[in-house]
MARVEX-539432 format. One record per atom (N, C-alpha, C): atom name; residue number from 1; residue in three letters; y, x, z. Coordinates in steps of 0.2 Angstrom, whole numbers, plus 5000, padded with zeros to 4 digits. Example, Ala and Ser with C-alpha at 12.3 -4.5 7.8 and 13.67 -1.06 7.14 Angstrom:
+------+-----+-----+------+------+------+
| atom |   n | res |   c2 |   c1 |   c3 |
+------+-----+-----+------+------+------+
|    N |   1 | ALA | 4972 | 5066 | 5039 |
|   CA |   1 | ALA | 4978 | 5062 | 5039 |
|    C |   1 | ALA | 4984 | 5066 | 5039 |
|    N |   2 | SER | 4989 | 5064 | 5035 |
|   CA |   2 | SER | 4995 | 5068 | 5036 |
|    C |   2 | SER | 5000 | 5064 | 5039 |
+------+-----+-----+------+------+------+
END
This chain:
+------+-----+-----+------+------+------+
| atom |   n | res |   c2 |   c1 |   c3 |
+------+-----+-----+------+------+------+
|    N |   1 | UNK | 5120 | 5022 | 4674 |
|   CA |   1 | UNK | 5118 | 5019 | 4667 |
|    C |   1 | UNK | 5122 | 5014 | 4664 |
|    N |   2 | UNK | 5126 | 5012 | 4669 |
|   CA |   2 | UNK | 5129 | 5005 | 4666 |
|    C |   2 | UNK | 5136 | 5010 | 4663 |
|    N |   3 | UNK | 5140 | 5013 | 4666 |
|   CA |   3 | UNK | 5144 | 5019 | 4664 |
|    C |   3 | UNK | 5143 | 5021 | 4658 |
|    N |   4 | UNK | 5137 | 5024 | 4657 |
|   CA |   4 | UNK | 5134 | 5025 | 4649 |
|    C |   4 | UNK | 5132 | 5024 | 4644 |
|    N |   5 | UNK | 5133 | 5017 | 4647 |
|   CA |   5 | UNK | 5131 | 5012 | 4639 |
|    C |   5 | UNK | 5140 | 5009 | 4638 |
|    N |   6 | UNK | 5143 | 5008 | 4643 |
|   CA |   6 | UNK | 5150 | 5006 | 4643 |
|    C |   6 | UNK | 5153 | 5011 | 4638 |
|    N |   7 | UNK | 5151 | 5018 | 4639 |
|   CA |   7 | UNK | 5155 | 5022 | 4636 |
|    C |   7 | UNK | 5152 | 5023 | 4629 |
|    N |   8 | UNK | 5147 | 5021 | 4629 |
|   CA |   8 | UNK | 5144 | 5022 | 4621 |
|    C |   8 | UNK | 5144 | 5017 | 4617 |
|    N |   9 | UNK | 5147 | 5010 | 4622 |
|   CA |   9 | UNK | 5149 | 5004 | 4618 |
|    C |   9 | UNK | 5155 | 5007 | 4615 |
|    N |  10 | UNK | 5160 | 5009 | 4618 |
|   CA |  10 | UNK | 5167 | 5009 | 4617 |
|    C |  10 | UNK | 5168 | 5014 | 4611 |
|    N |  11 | UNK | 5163 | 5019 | 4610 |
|   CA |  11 | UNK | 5162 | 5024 | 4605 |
|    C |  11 | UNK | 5161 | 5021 | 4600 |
|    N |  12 | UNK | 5156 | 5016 | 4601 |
|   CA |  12 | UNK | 5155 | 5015 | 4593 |
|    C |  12 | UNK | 5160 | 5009 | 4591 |
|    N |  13 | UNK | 5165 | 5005 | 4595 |
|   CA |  13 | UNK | 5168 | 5001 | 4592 |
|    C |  13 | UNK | 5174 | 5006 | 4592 |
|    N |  14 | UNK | 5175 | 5011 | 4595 |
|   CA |  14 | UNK | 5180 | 5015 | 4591 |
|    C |  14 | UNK | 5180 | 5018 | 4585 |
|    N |  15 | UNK | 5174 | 5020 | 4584 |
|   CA |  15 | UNK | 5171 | 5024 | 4576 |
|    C |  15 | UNK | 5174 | 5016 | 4573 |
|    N |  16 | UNK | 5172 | 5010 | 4574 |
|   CA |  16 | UNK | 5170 | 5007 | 4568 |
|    C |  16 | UNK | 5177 | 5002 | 4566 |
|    N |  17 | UNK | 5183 | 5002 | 4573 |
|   CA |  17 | UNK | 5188 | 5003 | 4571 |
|    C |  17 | UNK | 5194 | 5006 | 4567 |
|    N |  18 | UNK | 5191 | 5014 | 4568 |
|   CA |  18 | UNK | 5196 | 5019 | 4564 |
|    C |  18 | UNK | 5189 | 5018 | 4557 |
|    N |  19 | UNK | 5185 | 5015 | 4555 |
|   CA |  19 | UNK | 5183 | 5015 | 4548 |
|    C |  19 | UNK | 5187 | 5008 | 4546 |
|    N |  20 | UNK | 5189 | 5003 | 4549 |
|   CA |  20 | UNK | 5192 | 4997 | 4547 |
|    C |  20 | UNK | 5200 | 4999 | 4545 |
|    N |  21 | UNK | 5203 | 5002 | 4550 |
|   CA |  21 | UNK | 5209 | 5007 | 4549 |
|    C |  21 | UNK | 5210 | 5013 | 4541 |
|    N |  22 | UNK | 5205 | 5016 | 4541 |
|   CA |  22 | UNK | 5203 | 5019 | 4536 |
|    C |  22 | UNK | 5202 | 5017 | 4529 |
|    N |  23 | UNK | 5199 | 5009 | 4529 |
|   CA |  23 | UNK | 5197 | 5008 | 4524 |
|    C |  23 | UNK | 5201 | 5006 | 4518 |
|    N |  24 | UNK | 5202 | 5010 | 4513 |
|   CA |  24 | UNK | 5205 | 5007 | 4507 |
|    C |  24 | UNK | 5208 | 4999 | 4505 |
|    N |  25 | UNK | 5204 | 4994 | 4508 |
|   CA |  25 | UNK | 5202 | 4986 | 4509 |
|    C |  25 | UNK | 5208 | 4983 | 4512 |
|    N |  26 | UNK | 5211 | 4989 | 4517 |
|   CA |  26 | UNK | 5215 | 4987 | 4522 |
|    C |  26 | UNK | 5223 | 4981 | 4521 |
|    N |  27 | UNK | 5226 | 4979 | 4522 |
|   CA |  27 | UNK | 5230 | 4975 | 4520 |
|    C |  27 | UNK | 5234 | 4980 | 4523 |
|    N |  28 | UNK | 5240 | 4980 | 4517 |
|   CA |  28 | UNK | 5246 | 4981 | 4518 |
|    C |  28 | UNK | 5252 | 4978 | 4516 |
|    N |  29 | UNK | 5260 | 4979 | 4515 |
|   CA |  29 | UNK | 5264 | 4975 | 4514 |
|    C |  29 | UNK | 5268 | 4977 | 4511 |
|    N |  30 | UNK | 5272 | 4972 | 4508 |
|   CA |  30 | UNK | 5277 | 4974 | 4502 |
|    C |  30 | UNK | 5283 | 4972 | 4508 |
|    N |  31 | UNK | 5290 | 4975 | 4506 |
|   CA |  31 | UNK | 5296 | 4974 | 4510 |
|    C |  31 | UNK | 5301 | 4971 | 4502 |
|    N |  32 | UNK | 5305 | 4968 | 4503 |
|   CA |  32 | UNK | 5309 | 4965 | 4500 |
|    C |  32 | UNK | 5316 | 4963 | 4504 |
|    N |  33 | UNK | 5320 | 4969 | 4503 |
|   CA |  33 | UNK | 5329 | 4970 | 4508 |
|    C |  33 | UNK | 5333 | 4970 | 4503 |
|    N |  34 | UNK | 5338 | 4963 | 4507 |
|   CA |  34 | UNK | 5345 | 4962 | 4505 |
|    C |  34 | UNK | 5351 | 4967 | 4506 |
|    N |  35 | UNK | 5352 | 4971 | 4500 |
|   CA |  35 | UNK | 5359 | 4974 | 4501 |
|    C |  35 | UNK | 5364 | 4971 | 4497 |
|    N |  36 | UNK | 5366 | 4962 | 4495 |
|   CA |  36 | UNK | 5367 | 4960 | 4494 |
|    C |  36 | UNK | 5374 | 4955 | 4499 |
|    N |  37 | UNK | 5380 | 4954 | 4497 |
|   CA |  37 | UNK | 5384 | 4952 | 4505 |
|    C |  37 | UNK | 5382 | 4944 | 4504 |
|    N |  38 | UNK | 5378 | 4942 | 4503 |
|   CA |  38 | UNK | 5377 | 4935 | 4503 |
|    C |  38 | UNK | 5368 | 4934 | 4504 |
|    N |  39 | UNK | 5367 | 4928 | 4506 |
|   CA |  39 | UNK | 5359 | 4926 | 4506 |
|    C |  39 | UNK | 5354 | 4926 | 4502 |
|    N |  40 | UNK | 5349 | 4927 | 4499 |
|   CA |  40 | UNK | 5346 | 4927 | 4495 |
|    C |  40 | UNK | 5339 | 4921 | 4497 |
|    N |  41 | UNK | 5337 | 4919 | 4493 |
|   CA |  41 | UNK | 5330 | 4914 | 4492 |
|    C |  41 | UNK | 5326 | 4918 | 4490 |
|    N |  42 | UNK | 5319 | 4918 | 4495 |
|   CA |  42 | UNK | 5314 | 4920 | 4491 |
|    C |  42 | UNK | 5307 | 4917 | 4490 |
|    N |  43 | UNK | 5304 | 4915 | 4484 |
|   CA |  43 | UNK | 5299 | 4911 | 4486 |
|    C |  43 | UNK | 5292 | 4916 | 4483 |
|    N |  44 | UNK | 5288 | 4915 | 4484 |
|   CA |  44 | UNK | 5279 | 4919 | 4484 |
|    C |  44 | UNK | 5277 | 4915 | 4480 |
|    N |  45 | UNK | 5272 | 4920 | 4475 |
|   CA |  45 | UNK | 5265 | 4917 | 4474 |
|    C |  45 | UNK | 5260 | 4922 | 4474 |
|    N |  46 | UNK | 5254 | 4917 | 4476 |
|   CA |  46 | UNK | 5246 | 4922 | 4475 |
|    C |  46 | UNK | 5242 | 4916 | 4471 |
|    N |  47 | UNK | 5235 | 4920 | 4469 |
|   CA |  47 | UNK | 5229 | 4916 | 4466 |
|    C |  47 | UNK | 5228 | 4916 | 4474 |
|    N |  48 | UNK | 5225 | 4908 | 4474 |
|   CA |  48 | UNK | 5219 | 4909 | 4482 |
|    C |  48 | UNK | 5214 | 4908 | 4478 |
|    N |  49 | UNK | 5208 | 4908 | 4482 |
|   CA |  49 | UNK | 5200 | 4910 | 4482 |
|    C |  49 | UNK | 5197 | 4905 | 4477 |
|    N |  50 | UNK | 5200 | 4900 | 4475 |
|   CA |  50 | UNK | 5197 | 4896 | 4470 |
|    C |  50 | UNK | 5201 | 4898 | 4465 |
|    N |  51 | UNK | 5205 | 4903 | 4462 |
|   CA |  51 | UNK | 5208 | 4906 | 4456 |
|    C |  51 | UNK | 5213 | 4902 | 4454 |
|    N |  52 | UNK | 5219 | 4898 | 4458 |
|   CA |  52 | UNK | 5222 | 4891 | 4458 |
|    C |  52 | UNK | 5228 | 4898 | 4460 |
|    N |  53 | UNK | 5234 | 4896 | 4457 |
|   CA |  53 | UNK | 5242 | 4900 | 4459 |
|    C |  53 | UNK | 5243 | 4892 | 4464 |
|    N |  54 | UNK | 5245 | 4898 | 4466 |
|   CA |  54 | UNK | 5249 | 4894 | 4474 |
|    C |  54 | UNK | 5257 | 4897 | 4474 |
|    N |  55 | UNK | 5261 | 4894 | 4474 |
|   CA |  55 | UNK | 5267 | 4897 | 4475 |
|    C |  55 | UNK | 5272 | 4889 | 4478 |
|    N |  56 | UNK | 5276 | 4896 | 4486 |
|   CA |  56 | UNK | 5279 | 4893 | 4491 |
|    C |  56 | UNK | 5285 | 4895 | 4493 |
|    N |  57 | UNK | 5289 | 4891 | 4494 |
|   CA |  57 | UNK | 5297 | 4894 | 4496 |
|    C |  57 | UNK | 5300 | 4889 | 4503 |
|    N |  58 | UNK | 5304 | 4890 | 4503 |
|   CA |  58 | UNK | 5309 | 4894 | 4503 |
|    C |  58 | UNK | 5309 | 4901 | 4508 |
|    N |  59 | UNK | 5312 | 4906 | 4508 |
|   CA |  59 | UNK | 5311 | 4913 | 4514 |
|    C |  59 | UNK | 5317 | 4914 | 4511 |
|    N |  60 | UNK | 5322 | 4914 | 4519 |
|   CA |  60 | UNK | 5328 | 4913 | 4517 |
|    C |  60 | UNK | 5330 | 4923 | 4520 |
|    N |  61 | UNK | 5333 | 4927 | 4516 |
|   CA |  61 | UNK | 5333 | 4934 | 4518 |
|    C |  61 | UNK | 5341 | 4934 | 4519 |
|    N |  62 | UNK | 5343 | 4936 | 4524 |
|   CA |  62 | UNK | 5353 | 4938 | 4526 |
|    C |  62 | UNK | 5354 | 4944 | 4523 |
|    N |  63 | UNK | 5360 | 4944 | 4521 |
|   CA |  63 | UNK | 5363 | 4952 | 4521 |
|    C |  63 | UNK | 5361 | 4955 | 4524 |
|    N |  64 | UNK | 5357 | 4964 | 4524 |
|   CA |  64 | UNK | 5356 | 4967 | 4529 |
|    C |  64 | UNK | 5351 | 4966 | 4531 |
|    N |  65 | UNK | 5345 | 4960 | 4531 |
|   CA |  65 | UNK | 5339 | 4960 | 4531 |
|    C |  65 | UNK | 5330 | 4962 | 4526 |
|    N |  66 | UNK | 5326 | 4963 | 4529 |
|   CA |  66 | UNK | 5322 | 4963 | 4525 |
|    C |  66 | UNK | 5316 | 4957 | 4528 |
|    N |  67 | UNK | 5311 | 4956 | 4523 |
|   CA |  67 | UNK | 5306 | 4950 | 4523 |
|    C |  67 | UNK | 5299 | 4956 | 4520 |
|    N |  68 | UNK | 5294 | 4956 | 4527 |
|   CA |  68 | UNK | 5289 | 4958 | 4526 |
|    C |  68 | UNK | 5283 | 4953 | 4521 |
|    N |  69 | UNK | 5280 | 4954 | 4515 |
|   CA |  69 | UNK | 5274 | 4949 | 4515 |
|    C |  69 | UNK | 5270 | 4953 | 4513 |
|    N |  70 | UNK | 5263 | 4949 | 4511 |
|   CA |  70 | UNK | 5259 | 4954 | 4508 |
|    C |  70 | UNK | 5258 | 4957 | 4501 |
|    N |  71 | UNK | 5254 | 4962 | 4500 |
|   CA |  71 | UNK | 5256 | 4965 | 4493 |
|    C |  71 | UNK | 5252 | 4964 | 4490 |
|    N |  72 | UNK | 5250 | 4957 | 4488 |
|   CA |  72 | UNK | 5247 | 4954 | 4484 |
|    C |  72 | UNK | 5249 | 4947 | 4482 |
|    N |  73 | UNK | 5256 | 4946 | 4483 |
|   CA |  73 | UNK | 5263 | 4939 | 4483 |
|    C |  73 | UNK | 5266 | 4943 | 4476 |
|    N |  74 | UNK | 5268 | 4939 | 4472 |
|   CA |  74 | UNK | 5271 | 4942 | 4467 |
|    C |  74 | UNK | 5278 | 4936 | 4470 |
|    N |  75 | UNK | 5284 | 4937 | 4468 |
|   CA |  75 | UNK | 5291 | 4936 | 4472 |
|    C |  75 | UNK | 5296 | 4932 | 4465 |
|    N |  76 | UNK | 5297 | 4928 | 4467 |
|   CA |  76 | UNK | 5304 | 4927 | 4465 |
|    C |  76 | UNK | 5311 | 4925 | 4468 |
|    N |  77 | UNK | 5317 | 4929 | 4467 |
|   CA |  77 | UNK | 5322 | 4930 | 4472 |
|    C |  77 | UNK | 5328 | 4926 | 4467 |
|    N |  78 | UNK | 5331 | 4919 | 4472 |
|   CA |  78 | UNK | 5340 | 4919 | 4468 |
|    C |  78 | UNK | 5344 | 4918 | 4474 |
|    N |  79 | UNK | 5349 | 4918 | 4473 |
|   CA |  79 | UNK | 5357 | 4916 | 4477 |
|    C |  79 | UNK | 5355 | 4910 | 4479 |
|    N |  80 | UNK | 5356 | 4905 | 4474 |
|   CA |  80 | UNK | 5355 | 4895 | 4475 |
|    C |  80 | UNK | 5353 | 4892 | 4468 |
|    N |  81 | UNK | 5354 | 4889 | 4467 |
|   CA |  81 | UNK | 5349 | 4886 | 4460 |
|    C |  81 | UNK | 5352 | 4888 | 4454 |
|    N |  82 | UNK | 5360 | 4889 | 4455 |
|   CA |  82 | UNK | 5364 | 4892 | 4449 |
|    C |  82 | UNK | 5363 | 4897 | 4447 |
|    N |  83 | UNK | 5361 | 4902 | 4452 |
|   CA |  83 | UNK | 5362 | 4909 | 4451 |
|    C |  83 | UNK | 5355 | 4914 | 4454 |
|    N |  84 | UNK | 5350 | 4917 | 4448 |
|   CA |  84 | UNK | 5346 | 4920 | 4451 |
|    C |  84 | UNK | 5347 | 4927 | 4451 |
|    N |  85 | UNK | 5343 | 4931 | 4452 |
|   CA |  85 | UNK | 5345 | 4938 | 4455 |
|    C |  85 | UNK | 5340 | 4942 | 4450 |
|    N |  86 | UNK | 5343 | 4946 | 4445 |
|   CA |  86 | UNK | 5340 | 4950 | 4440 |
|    C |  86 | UNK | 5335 | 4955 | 4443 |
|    N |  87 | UNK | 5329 | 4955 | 4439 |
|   CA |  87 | UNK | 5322 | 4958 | 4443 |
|    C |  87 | UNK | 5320 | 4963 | 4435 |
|    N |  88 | UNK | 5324 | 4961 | 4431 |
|   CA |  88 | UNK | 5320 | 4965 | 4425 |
|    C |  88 | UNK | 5319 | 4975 | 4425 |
|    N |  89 | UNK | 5324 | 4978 | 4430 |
|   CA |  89 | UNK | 5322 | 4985 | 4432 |
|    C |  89 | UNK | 5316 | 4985 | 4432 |
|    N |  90 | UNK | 5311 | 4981 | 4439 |
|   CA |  90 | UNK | 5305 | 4982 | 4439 |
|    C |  90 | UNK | 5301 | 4984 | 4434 |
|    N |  91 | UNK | 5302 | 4981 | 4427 |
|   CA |  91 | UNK | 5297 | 4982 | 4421 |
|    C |  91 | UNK | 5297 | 4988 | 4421 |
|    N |  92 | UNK | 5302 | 4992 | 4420 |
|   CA |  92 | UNK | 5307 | 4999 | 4416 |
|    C |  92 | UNK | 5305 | 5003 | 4421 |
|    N |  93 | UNK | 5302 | 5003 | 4427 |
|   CA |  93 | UNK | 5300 | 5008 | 4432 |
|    C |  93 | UNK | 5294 | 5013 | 4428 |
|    N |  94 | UNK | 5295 | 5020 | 4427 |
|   CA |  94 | UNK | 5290 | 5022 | 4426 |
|    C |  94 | UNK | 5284 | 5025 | 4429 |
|    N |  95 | UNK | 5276 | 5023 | 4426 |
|   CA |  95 | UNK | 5271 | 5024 | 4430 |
|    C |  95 | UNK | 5270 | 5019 | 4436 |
|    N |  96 | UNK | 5276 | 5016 | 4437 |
|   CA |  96 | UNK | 5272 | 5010 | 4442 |
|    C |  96 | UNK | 5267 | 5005 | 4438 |
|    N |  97 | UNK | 5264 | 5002 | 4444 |
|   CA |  97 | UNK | 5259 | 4997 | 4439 |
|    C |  97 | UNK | 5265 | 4987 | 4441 |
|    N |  98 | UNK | 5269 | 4987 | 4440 |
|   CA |  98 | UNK | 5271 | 4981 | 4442 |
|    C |  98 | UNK | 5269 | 4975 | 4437 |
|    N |  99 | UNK | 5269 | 4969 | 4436 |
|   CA |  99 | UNK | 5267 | 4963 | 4434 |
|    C |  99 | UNK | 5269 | 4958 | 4436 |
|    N | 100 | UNK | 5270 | 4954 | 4430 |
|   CA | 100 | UNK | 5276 | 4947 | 4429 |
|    C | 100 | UNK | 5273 | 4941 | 4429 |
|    N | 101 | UNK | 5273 | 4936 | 4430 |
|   CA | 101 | UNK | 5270 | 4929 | 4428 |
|    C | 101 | UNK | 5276 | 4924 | 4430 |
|    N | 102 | UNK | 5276 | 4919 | 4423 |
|   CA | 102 | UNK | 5279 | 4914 | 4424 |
|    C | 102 | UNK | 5276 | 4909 | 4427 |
|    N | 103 | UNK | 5281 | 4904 | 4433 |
|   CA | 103 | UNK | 5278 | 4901 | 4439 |
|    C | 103 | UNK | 5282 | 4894 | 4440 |
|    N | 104 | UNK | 5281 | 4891 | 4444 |
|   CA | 104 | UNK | 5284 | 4884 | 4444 |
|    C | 104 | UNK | 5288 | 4886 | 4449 |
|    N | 105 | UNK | 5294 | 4882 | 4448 |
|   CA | 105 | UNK | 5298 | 4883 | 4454 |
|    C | 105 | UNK | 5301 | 4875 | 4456 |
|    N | 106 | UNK | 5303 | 4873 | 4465 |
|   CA | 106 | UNK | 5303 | 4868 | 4467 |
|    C | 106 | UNK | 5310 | 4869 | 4470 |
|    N | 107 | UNK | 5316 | 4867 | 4470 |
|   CA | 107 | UNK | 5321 | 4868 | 4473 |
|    C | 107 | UNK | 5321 | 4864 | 4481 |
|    N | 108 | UNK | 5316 | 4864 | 4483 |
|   CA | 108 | UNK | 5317 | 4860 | 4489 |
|    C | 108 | UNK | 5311 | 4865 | 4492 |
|    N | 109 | UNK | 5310 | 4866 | 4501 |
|   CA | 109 | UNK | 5305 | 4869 | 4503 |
|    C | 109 | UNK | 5299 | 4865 | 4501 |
|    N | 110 | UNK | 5293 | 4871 | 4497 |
|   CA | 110 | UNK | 5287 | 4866 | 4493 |
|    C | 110 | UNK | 5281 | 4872 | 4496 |
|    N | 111 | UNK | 5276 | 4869 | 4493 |
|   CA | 111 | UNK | 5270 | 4873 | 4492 |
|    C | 111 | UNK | 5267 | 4872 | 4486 |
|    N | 112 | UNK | 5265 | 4870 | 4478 |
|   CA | 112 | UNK | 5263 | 4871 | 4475 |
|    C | 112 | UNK | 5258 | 4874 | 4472 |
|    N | 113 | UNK | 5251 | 4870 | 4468 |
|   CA | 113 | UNK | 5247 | 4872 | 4466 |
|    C | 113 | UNK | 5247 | 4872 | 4458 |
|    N | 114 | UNK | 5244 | 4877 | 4454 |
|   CA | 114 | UNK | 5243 | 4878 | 4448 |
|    C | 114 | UNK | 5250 | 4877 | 4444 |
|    N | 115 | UNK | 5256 | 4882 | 4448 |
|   CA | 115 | UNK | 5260 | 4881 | 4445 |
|    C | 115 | UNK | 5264 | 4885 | 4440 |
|    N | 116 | UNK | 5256 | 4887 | 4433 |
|   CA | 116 | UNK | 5258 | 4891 | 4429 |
|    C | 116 | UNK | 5258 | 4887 | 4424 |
|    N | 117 | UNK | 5259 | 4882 | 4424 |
|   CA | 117 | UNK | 5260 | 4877 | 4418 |
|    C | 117 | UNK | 5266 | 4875 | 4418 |
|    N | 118 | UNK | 5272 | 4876 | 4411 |
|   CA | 118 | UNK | 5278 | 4869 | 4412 |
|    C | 118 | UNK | 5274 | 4863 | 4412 |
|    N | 119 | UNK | 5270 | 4861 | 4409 |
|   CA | 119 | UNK | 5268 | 4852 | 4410 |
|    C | 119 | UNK | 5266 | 4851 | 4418 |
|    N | 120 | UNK | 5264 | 4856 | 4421 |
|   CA | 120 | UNK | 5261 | 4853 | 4429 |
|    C | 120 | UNK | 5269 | 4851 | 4432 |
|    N | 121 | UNK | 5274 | 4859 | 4430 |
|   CA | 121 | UNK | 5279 | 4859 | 4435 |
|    C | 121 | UNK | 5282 | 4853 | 4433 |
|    N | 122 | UNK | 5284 | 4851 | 4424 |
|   CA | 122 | UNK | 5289 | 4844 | 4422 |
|    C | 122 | UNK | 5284 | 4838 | 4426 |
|    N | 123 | UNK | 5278 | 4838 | 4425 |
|   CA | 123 | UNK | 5274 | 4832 | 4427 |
|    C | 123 | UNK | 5274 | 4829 | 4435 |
|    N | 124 | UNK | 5274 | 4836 | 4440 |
|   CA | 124 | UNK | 5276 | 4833 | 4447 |
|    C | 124 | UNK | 5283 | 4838 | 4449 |
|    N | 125 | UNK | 5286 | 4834 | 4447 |
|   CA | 125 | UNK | 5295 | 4835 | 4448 |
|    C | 125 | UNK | 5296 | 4834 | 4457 |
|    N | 126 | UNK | 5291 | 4827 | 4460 |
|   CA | 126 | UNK | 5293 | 4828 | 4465 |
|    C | 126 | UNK | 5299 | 4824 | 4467 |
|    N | 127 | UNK | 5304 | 4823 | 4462 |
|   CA | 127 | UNK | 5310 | 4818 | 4462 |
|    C | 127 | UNK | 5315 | 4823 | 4462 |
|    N | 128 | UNK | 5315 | 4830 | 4460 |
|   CA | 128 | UNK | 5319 | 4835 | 4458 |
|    C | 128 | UNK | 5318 | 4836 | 4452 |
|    N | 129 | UNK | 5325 | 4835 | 4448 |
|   CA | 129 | UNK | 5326 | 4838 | 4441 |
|    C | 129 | UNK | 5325 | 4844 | 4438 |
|    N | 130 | UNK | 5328 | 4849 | 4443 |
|   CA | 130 | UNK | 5330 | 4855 | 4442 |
|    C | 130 | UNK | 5324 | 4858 | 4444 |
|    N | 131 | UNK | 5318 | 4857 | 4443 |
|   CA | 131 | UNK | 5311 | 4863 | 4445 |
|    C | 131 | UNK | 5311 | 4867 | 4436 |
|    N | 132 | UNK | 5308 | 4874 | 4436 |
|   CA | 132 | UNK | 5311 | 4876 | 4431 |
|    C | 132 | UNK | 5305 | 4882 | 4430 |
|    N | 133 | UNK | 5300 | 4885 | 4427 |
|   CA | 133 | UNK | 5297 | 4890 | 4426 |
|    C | 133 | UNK | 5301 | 4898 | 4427 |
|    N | 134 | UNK | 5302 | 4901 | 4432 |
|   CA | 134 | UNK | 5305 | 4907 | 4432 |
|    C | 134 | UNK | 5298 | 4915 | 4433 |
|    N | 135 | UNK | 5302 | 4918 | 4431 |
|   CA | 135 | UNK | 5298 | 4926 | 4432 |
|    C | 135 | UNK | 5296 | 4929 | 4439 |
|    N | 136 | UNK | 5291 | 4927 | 4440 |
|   CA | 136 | UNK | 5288 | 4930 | 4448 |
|    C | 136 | UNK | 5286 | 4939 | 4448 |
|    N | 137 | UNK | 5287 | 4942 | 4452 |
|   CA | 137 | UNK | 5285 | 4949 | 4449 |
|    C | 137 | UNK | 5283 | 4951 | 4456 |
|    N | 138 | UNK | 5276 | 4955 | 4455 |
|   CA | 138 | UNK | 5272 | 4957 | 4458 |
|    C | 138 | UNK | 5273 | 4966 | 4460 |
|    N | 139 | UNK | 5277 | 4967 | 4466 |
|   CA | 139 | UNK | 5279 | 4977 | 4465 |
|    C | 139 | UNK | 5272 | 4977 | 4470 |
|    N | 140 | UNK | 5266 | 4976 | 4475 |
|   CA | 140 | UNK | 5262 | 4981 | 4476 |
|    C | 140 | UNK | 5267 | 4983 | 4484 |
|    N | 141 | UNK | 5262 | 4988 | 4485 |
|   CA | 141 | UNK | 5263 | 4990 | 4492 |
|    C | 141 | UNK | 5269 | 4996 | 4492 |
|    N | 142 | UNK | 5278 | 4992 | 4490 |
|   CA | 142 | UNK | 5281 | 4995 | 4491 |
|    C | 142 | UNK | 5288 | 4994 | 4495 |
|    N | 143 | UNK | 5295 | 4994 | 4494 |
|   CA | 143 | UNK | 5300 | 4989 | 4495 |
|    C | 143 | UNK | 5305 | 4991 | 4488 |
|    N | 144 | UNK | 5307 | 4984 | 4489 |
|   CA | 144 | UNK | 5313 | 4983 | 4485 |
|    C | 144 | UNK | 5321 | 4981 | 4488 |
|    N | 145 | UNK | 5324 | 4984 | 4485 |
|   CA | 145 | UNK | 5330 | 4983 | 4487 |
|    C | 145 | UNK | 5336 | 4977 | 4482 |
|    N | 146 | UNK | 5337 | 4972 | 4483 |
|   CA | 146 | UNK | 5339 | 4967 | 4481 |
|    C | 146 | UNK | 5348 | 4969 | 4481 |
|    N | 147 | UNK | 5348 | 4971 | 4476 |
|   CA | 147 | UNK | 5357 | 4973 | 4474 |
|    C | 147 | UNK | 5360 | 4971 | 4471 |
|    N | 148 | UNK | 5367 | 4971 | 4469 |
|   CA | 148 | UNK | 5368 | 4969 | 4465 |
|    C | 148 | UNK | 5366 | 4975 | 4457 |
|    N | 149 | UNK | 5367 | 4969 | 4452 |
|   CA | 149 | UNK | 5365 | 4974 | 4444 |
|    C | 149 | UNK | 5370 | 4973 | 4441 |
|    N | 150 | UNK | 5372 | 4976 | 4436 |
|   CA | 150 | UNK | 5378 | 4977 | 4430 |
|    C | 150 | UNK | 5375 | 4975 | 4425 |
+------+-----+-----+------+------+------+
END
């Protein structure tokens, strides 16, 4: 008896598994790879559950590497503060659904709230100059490859 209920437990937490596996709901992940010979910066944002942009850096990627996150992070990628790395292909993709928003950026490892205002980002500087509203883009559950552009 005990056998049977054992095996009918395991049944139904297998069924309700492969529906959690199944489900549409499922999180999956966006890839973003360096085919660039030098390091790249890359920092995240999301809305969290109070509808407040959160956006957080530093993820430092090598030549030759890739950064798994989730695909619901919109991304912004530079070399170092002088030089950022050209994302406008993504718009020009056709039939994709990609999406932009301007974001605050913090040249020092940060975390940041409601950083879709210049007045938030000039107001809490932080003691850094150089924070600067850039273009975060959102590709979805796919990978990008970070190259160089002409």
């Amino acid at each position: 008896m005990k056998q049977l209920f054992g095996l009918c437990s395991l049944m139904v937490l297998g069924a309700g598994l492969g529906e959690l596996a199944l489900s549409p709901k499922t999180a999956q992940a966006s890839e973003l790879c360096n085919y660039r010979n030098e390091i790249v910066r890359v920092s995240g944002a999301y809305i969290n559950n109070d509808d407040t942009w959160v956006t957080k850096g530093w993820w430092l990627v090598e030549p030759g590497e890739c950064m798994v996150y989730p695909d619901n992070w919109y991304t912004y990628v530079e070399v170092d503060r002088a030089q950022t790395v050209e994302r406008t292909y993504l718009l020009e993709l056709e039939g994709e659904d990609i999406q932009a928003v301007e974001l605050c950026v913090l040249q020092d490892r940060f975390t940041f709230y409601n950083g879709d205002s210049s007045e938030v980002c000039n107001k809490h500087h932080y003691g850094f100059t150089d924070n600067s509203m850039q273009t975060f883009y959102l590709i979805g559950a796919r990978r990008e490859l970070i190259e160089y552009t002409q």
